[in-house]
BAFI-3210 file (N, C-alpha, C; in Angstrom, 3 decimals, decimal comma, padded with zeros to 6 digits):
// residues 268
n [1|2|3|4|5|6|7|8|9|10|11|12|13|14|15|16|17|18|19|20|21|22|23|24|25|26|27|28|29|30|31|32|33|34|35|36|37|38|39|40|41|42|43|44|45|46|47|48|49|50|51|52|53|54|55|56|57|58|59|60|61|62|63|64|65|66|67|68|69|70|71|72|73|74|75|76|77|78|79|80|81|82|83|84|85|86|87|88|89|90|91|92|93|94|95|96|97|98|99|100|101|102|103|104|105|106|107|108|109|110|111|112|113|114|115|116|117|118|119|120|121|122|123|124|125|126|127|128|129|130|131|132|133|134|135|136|137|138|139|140|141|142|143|144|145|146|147|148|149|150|151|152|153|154|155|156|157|158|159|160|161|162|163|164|165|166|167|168|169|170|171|172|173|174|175|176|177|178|179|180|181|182|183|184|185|186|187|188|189|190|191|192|193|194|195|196|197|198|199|200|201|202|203|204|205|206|207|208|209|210|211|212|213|214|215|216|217|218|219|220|221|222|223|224|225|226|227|228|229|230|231|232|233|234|235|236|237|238|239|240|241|242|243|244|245|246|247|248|249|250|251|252|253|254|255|256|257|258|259|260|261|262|263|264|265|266|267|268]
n.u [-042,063|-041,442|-040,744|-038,070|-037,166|-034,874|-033,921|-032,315|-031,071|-029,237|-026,397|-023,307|-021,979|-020,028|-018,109|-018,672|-020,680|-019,522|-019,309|-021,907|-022,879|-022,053|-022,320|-025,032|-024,430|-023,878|-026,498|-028,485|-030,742|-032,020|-033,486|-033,633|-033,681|-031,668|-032,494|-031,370|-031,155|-029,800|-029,077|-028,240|-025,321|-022,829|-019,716|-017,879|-018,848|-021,168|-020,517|-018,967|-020,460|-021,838|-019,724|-018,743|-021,130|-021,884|-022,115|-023,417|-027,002|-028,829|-029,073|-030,173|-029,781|-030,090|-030,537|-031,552|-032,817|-031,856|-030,237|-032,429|-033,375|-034,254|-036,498|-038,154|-035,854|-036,176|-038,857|-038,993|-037,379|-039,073|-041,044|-039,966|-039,247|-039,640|-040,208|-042,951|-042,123|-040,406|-037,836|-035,533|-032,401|-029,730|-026,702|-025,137|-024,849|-025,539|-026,372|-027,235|-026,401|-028,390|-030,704|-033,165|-033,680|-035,343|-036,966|-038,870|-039,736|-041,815|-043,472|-047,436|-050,937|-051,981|-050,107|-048,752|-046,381|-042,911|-040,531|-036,953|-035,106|-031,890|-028,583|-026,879|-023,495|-019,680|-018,409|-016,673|-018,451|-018,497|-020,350|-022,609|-024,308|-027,487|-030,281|-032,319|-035,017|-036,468|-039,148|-042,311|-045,242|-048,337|-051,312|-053,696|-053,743|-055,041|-053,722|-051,106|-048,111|-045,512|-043,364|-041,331|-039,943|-040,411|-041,048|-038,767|-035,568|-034,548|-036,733|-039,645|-041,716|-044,888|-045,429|-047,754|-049,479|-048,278|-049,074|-051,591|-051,573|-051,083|-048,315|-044,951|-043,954|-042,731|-041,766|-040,626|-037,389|-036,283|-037,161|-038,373|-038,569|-040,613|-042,825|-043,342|-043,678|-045,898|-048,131|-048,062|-049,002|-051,634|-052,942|-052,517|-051,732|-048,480|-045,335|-043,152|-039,727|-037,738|-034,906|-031,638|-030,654|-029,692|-027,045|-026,789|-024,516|-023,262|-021,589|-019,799|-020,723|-023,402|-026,859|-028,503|-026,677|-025,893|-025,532|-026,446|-028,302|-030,347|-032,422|-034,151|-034,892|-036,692|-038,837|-039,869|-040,406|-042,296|-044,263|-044,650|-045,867|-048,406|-049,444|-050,206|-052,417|-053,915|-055,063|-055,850|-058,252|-058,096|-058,838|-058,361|-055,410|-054,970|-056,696|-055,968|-056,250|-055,314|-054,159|-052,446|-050,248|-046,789|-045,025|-044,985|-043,790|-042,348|-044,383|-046,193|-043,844|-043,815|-046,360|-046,504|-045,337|-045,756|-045,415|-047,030|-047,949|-045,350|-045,362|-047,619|-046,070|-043,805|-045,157|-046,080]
n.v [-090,876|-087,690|-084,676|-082,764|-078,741|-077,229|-073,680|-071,270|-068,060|-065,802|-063,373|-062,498|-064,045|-066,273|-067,414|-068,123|-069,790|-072,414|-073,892|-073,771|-075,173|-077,816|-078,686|-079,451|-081,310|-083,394|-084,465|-086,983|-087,200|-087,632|-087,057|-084,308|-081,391|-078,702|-075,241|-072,552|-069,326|-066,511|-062,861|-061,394|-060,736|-058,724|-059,691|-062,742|-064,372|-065,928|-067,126|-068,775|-070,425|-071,945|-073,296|-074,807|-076,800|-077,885|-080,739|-081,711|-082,997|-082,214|-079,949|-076,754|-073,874|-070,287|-066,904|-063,572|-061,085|-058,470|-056,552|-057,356|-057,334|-058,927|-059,671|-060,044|-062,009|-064,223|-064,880|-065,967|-068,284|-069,909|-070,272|-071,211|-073,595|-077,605|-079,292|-081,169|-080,301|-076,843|-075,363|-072,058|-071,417|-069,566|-068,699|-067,838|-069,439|-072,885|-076,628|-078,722|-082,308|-083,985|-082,413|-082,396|-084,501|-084,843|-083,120|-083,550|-085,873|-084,828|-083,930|-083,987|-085,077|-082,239|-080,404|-077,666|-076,163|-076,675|-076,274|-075,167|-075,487|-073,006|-072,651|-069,738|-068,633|-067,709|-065,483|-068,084|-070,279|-071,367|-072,464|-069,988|-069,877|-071,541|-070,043|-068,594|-067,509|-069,377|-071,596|-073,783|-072,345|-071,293|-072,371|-070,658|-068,209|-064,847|-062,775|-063,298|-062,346|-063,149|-061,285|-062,059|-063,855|-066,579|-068,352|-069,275|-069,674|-073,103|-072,913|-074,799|-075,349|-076,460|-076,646|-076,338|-074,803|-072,311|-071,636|-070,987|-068,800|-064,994|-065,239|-064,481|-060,695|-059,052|-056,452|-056,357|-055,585|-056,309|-058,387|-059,975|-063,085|-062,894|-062,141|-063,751|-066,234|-065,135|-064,893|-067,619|-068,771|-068,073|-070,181|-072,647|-075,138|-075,066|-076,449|-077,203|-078,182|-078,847|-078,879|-078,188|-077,153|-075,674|-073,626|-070,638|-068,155|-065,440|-062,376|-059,836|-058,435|-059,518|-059,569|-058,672|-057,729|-055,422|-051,784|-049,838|-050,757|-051,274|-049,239|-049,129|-051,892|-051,708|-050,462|-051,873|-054,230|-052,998|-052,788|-054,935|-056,146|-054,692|-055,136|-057,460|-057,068|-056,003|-057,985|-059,784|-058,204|-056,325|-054,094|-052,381|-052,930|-053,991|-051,739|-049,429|-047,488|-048,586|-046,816|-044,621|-046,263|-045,701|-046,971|-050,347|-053,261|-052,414|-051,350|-054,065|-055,621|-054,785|-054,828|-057,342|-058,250|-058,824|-060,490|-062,227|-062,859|-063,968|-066,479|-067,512|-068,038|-069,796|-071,904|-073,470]
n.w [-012,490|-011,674|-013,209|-012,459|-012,584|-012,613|-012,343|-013,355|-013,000|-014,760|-015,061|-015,601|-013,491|-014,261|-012,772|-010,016|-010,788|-011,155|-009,176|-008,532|-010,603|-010,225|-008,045|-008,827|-010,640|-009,104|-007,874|-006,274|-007,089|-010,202|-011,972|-013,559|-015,039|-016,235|-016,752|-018,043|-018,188|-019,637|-018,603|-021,076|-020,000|-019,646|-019,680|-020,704|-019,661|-020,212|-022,665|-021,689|-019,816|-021,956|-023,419|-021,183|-020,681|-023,063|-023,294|-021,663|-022,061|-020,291|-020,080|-020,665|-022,139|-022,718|-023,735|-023,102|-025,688|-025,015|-022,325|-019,545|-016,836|-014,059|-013,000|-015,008|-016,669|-015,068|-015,241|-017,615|-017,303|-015,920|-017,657|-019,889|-019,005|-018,447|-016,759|-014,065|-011,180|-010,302|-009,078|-008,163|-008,447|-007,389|-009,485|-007,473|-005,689|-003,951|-004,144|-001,807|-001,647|-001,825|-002,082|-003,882|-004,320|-001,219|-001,771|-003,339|-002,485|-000,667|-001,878|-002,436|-003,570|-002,699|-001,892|-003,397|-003,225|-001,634|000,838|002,123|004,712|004,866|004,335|005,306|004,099|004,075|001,578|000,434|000,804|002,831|005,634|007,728|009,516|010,092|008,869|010,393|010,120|008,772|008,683|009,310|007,418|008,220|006,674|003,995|005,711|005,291|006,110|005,577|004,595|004,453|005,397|007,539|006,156|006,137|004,643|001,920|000,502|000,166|-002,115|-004,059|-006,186|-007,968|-011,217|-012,750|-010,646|-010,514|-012,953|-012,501|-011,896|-011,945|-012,653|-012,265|-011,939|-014,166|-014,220|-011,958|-010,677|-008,066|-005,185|-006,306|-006,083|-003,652|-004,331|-006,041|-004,581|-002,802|-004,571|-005,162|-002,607|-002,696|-004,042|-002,866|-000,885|001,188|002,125|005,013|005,185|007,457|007,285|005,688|002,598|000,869|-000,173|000,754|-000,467|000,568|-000,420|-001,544|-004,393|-004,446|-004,921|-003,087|-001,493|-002,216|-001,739|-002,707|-004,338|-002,447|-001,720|-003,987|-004,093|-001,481|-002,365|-004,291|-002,836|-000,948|-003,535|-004,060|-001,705|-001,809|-003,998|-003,307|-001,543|-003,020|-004,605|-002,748|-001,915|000,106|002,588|004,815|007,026|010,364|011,318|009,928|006,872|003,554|001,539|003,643|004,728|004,210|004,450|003,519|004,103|006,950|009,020|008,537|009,778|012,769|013,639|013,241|015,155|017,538|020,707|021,447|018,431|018,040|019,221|018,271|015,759|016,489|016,904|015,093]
ca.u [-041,089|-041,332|-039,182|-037,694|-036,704|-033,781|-034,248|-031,137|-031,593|-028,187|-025,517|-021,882|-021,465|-019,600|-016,522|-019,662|-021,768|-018,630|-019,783|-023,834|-023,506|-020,898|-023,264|-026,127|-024,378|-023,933|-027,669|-028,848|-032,319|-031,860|-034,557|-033,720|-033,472|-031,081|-033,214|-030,254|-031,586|-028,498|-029,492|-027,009|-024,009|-021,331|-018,908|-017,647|-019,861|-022,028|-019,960|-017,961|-021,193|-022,190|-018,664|-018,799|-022,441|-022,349|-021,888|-024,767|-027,940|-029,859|-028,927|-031,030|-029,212|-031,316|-030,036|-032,111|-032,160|-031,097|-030,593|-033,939|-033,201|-034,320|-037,930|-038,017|-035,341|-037,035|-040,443|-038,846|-037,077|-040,573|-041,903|-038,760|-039,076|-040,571|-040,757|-043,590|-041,518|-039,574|-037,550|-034,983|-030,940|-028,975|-026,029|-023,472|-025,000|-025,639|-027,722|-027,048|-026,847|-029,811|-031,832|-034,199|-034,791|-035,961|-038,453|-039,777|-040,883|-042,410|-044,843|-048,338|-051,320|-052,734|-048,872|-048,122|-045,112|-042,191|-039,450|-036,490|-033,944|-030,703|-027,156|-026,431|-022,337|-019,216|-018,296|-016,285|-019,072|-018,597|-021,530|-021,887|-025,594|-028,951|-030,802|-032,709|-036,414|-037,305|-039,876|-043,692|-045,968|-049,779|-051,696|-054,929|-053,959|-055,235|-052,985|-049,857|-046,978|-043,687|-042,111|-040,042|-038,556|-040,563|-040,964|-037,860|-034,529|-034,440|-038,460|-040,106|-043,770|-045,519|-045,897|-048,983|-049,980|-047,797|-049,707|-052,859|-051,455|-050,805|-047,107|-043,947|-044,370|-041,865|-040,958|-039,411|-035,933|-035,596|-038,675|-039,005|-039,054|-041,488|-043,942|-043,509|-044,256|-047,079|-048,800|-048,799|-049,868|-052,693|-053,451|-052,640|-050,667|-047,039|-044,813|-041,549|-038,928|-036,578|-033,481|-030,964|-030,575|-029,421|-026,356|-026,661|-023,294|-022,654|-020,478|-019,893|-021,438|-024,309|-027,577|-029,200|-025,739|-025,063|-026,279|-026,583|-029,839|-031,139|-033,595|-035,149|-035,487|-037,626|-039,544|-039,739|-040,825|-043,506|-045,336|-045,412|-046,867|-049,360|-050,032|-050,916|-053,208|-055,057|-055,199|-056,723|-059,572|-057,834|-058,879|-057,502|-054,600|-054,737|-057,379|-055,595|-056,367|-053,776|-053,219|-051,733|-049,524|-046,300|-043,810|-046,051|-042,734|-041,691|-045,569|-046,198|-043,519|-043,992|-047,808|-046,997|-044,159|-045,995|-045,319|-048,292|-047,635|-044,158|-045,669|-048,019|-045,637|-043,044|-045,868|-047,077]
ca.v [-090,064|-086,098|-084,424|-080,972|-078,029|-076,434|-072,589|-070,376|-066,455|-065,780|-062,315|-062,483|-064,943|-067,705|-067,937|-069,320|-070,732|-073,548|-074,073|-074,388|-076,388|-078,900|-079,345|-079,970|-082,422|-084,541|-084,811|-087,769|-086,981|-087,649|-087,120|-083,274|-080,447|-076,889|-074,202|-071,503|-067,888|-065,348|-061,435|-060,443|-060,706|-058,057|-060,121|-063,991|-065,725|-066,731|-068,384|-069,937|-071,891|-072,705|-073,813|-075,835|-077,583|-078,479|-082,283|-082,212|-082,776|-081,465|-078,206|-075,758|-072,749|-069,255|-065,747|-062,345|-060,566|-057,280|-056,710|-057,156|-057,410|-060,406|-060,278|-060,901|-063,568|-065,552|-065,399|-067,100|-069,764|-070,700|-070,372|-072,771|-075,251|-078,360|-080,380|-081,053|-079,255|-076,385|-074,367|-071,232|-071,607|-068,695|-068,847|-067,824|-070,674|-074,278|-077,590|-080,044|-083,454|-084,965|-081,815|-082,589|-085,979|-084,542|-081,840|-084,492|-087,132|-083,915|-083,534|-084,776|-084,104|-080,910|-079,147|-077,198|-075,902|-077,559|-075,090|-075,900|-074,426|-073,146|-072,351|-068,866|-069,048|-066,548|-065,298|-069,080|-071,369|-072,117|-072,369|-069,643|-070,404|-072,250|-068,767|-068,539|-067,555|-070,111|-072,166|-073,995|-071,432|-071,516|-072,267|-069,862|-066,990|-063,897|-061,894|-063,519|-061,918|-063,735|-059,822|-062,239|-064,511|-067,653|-068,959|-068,517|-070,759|-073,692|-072,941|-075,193|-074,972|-077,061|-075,385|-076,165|-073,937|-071,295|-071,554|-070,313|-066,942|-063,937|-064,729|-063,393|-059,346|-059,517|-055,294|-056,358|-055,521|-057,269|-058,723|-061,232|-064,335|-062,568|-061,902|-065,193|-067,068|-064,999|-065,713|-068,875|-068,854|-068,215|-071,193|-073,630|-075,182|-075,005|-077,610|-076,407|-079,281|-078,436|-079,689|-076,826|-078,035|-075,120|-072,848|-069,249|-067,706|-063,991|-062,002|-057,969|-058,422|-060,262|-058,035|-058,354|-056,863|-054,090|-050,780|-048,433|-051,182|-051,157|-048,454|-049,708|-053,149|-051,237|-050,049|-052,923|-054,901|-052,147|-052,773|-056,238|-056,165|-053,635|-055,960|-058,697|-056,146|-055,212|-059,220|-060,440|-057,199|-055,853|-052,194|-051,940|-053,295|-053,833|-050,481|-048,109|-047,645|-048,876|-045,715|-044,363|-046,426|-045,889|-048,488|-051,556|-054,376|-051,916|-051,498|-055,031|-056,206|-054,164|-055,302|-059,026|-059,098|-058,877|-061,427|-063,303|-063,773|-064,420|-067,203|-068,449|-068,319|-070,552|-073,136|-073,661]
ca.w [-011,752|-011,686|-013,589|-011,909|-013,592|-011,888|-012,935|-013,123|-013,586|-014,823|-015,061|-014,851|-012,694|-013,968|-011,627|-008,964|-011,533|-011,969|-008,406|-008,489|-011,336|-010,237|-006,873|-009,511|-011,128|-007,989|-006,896|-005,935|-008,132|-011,875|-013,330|-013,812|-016,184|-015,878|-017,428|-017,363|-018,811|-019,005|-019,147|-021,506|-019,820|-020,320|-020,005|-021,189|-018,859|-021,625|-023,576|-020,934|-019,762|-023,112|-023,670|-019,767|-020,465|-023,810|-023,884|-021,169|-022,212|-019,511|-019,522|-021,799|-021,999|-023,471|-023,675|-023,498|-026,376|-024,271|-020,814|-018,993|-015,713|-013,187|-012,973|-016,973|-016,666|-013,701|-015,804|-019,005|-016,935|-015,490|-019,070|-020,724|-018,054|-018,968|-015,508|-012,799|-009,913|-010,801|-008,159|-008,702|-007,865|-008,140|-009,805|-006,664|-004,516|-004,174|-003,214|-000,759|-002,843|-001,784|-002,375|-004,800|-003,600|-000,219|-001,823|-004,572|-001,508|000,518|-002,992|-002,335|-004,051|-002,097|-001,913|-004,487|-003,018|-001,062|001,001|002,939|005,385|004,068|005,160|005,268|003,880|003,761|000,237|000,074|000,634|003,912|006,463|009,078|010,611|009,245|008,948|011,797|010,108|008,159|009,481|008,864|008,022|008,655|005,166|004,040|006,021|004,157|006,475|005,523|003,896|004,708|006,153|008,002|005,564|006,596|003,050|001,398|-000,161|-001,234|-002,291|-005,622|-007,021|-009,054|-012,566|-013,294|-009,893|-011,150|-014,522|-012,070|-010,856|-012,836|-013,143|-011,888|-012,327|-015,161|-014,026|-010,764|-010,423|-006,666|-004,770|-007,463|-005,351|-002,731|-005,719|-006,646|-003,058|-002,542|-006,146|-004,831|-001,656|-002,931|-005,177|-002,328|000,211|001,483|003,238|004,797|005,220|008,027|006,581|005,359|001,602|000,218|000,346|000,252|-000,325|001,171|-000,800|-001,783|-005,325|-004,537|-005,428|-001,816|-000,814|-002,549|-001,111|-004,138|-004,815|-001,263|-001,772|-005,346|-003,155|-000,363|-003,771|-004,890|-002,015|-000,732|-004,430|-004,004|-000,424|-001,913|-005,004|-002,979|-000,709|-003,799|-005,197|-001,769|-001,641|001,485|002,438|006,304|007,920|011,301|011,302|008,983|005,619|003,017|001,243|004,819|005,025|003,292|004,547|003,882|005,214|007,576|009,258|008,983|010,746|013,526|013,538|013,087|015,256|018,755|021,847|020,901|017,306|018,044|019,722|017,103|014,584|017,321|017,410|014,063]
c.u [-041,200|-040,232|-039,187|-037,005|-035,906|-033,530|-033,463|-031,231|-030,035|-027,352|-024,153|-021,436|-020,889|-018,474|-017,903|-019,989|-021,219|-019,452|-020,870|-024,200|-022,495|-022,081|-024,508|-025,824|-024,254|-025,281|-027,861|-030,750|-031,842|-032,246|-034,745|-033,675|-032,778|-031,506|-032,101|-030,794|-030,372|-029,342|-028,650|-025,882|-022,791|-019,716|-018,576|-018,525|-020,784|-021,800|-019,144|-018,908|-021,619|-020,824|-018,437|-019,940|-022,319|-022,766|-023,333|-026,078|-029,254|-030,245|-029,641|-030,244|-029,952|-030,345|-031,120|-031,748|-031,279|-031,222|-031,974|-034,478|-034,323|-035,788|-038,191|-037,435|-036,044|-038,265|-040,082|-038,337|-038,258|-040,515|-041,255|-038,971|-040,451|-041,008|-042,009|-043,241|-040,740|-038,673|-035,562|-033,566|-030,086|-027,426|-024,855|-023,912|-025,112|-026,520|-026,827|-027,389|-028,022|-031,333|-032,815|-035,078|-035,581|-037,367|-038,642|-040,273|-041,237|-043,618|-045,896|-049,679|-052,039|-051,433|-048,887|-046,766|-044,174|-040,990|-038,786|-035,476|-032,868|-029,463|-026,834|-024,366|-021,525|-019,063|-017,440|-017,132|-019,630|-019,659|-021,562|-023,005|-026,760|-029,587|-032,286|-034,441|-037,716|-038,064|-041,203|-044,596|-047,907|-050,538|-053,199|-054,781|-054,262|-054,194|-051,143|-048,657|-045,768|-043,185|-041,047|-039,439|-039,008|-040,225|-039,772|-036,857|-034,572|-036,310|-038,631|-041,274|-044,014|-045,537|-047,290|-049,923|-049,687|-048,837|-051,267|-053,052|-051,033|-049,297|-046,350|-043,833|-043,108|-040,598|-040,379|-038,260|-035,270|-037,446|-039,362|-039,722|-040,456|-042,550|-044,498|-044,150|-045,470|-048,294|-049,408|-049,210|-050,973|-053,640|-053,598|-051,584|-049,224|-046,579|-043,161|-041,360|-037,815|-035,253|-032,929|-030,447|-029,976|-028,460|-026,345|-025,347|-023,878|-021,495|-021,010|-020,839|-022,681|-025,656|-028,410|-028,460|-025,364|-026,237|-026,931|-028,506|-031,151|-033,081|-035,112|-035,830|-036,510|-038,827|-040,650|-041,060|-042,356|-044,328|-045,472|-046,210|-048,225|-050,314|-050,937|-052,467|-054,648|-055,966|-056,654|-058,026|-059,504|-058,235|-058,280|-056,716|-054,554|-054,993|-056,967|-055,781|-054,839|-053,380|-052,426|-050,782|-047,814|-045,021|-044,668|-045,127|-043,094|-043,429|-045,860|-045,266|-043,824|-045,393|-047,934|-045,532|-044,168|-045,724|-046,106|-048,186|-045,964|-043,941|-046,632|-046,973|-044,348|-043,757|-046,513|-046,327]
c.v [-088,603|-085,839|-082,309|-080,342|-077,061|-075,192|-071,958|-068,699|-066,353|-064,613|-062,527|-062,962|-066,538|-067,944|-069,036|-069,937|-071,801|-074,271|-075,281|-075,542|-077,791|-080,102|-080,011|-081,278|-084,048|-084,930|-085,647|-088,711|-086,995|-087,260|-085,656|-082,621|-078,859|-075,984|-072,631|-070,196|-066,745|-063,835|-060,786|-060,021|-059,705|-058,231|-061,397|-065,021|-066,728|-067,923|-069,324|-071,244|-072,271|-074,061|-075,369|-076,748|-077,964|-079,779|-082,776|-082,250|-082,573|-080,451|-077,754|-074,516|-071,809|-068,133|-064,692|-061,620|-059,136|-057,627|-056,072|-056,960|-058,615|-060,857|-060,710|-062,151|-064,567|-065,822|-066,049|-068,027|-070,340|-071,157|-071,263|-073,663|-076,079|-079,545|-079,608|-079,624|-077,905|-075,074|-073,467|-071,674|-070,293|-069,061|-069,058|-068,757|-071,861|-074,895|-078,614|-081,511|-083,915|-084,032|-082,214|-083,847|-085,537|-083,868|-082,782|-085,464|-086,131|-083,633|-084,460|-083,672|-082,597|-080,133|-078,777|-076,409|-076,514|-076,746|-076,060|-074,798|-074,121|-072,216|-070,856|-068,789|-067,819|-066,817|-067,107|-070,234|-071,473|-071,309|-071,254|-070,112|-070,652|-070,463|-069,121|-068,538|-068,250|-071,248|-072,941|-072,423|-071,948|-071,171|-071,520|-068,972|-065,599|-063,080|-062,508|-063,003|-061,739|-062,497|-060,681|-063,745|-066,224|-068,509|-068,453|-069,735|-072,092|-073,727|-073,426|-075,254|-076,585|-076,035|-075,086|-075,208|-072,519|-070,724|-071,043|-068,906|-066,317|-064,364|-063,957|-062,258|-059,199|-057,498|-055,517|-056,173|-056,169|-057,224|-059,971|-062,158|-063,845|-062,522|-063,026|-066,092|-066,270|-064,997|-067,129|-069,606|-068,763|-069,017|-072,349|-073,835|-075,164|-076,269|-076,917|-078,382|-078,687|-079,357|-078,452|-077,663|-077,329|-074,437|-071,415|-068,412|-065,640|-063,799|-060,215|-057,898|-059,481|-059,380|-057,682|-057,241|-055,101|-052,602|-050,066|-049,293|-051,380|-050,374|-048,725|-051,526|-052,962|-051,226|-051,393|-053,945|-054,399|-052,428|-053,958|-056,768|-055,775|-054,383|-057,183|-058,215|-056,819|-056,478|-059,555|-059,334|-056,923|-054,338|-051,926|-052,814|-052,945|-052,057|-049,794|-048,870|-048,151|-047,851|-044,885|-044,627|-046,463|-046,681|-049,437|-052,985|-053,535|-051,991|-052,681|-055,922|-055,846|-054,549|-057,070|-059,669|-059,376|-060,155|-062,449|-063,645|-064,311|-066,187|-068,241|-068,635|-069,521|-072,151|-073,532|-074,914]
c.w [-012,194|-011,864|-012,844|-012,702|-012,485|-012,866|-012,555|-014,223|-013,686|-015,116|-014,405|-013,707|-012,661|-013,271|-010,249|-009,508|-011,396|-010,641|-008,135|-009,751|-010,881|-008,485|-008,001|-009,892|-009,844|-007,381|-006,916|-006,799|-009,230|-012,372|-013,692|-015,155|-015,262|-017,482|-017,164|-018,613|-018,392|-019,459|-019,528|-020,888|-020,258|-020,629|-020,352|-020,220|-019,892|-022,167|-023,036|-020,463|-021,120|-023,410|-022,264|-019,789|-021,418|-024,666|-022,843|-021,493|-021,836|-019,451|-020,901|-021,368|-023,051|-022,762|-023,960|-024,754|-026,166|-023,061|-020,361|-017,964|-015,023|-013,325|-014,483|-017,105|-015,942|-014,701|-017,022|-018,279|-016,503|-016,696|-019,948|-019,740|-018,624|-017,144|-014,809|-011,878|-010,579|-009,169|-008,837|-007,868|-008,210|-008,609|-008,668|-005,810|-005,204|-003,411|-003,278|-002,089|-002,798|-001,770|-002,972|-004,538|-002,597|-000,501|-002,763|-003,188|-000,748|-000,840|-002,285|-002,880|-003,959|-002,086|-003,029|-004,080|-001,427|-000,667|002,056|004,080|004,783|004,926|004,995|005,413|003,689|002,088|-000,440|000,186|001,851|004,781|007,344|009,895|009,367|009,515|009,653|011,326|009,701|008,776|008,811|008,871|007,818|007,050|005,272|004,765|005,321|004,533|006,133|004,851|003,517|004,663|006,393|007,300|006,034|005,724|002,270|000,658|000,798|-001,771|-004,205|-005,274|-008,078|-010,429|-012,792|-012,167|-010,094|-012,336|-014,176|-011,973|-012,419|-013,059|-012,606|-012,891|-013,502|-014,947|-013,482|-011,298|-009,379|-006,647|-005,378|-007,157|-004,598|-003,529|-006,074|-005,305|-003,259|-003,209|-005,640|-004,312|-001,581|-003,858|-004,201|-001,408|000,190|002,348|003,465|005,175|006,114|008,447|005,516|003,773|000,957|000,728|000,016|000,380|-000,271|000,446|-001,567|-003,064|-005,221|-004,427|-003,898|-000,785|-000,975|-002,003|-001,877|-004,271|-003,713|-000,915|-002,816|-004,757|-002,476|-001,268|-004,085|-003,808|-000,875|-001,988|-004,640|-003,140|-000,964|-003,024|-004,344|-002,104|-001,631|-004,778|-003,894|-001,150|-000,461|001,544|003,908|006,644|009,503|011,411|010,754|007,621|004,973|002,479|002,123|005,053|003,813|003,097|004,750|004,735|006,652|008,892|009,630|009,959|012,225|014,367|014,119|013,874|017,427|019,736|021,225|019,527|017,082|018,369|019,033|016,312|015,536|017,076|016,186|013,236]
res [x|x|x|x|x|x|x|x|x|x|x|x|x|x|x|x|x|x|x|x|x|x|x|x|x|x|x|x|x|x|x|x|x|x|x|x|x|x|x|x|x|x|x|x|x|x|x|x|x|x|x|x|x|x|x|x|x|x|x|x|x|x|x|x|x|x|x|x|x|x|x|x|x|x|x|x|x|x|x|x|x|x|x|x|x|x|x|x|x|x|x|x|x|x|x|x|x|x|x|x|x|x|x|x|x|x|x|x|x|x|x|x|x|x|x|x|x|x|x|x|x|x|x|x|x|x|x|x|x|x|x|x|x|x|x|x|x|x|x|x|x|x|x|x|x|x|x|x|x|x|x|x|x|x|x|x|x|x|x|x|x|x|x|x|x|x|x|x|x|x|x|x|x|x|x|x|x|x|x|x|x|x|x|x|x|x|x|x|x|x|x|x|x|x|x|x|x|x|x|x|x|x|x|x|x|x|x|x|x|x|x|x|x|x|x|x|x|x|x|x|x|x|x|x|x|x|x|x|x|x|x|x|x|x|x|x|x|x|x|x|x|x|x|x|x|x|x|x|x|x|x|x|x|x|x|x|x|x|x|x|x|x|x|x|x|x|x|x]
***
């Protein structure tokens, strides 16, 4: 039986955390592990999950020695996890009970990664729509670069495919995940599962939300496009050079969002 490593990047968020871990504890899959990495916390969160997990002996709990910010945390929860599968939960959300079971019987041995649909929720939980982009996507494309969010929550890996790629960029600040999918798109295949397994809660402090970080995101998410460019020995996009271009999302979508690939990507 494969054991999964449920990977939690963690900051001041235990009023949800009581949440994501209370859904954990109900899964339907046993055979887990919670790999929970806090980044120094400024306030009692810390010690409140230490204090809330400690009779469980699943949970691994680890603290930064300073604040490091996300892409650091995400790359030690890989690096502490001991299971097969391992996929990321954030703290203010949750999984469907029978998550894990679903993406452990979608393993076989050519996937190395296993994604699902997920609930887009207001700041209380509740559902408002399955988010609309997630979908199958087409494996070995060189041109691929999930712009629109194909590959995305509830998404797990194998480790040992992980353990191929360079590694989540440990600078990121946002982009993390995207860094991370496309690492390992290039080791091997994908399987989506369209079944909404996960809940993504919407709320004012949530880091996708906040505006002030909007711009360092764009940042962010332009040098991981650009990373992957410079991985897969790309020199033109769709006829322009890459140094030209200086919105690499913004460009690609635009590029990859024509009638006709609207239409492959419908049918795939």
């Amino acid at each position: 039986m494969l054991k999964f490593s449920i990977l939690i990047a963690h900051y001041n968020n235990y009023h949800y955390f009581t949440e994501c871990y209370e859904s954990i504890l109900k899964q339907t899959y046993e055979n887990y592990e919670i790999v929970l990495v806090d980044d120094c916390s400024s306030d009692d969160s810390y010690q409140k999950i230490i204090e809330l997990t400690k009779d469980n002996p699943k949970v691994k709990v680890y603290r930064n020695e300073e604040n490091s910010g996300v892409g650091l945390t995400k790359k030690r929860c890989i690096d502490l996890a001991t299971g097969e599968i391992c996929g990321f939960v954030d703290p203010d959300d949750t999984l469907a009970e029978n998550a894990l079971q679903i993406i452990i019987e979608n393993y076989t041995k050519n996937i190395i990664a296993v994604y699902s649909q997920f609930y887009e929720c207001d700041a209380n939980l509740k559902p408002i729509k399955i988010f609309p982009n997630s979908r199958a996507i087409k494996n070995g494309d060189k041109m691929f670069f999930n712009v629109f969010f194909e590959a995305t929550h509830f998404f797990t890996f194998k480790k040992e495919a992980y353990n191929k790629t360079s590694g989540i960029n440990d600078k990121l600040t946002s982009a993390v995940d995207q860094d991370l999918y496309l690492k390992l798109y290039e080791i091997g295949d994908f399987k989506f599962v369209k079944v909404p397994l996960y809940y993504y809660r919407i709320h004012e402090k949530g880091v996708s939300q906040e505006s002030s970080k909007k711009e360092k995101l764009h940042k962010n998410w332009h040098q991981t496009i650009l990373d992957t460019i410079n991985r897969r020995n790309i020199d033109y996009l769709y006829g322009k050079k890459i140094s030209d271009i200086e919105n690499l999302p913004g460009f690609l979508k635009v590029k990859q969002n024509s009638i006709f690939k609207k239409i492959q990507r419908k049918f795939l």
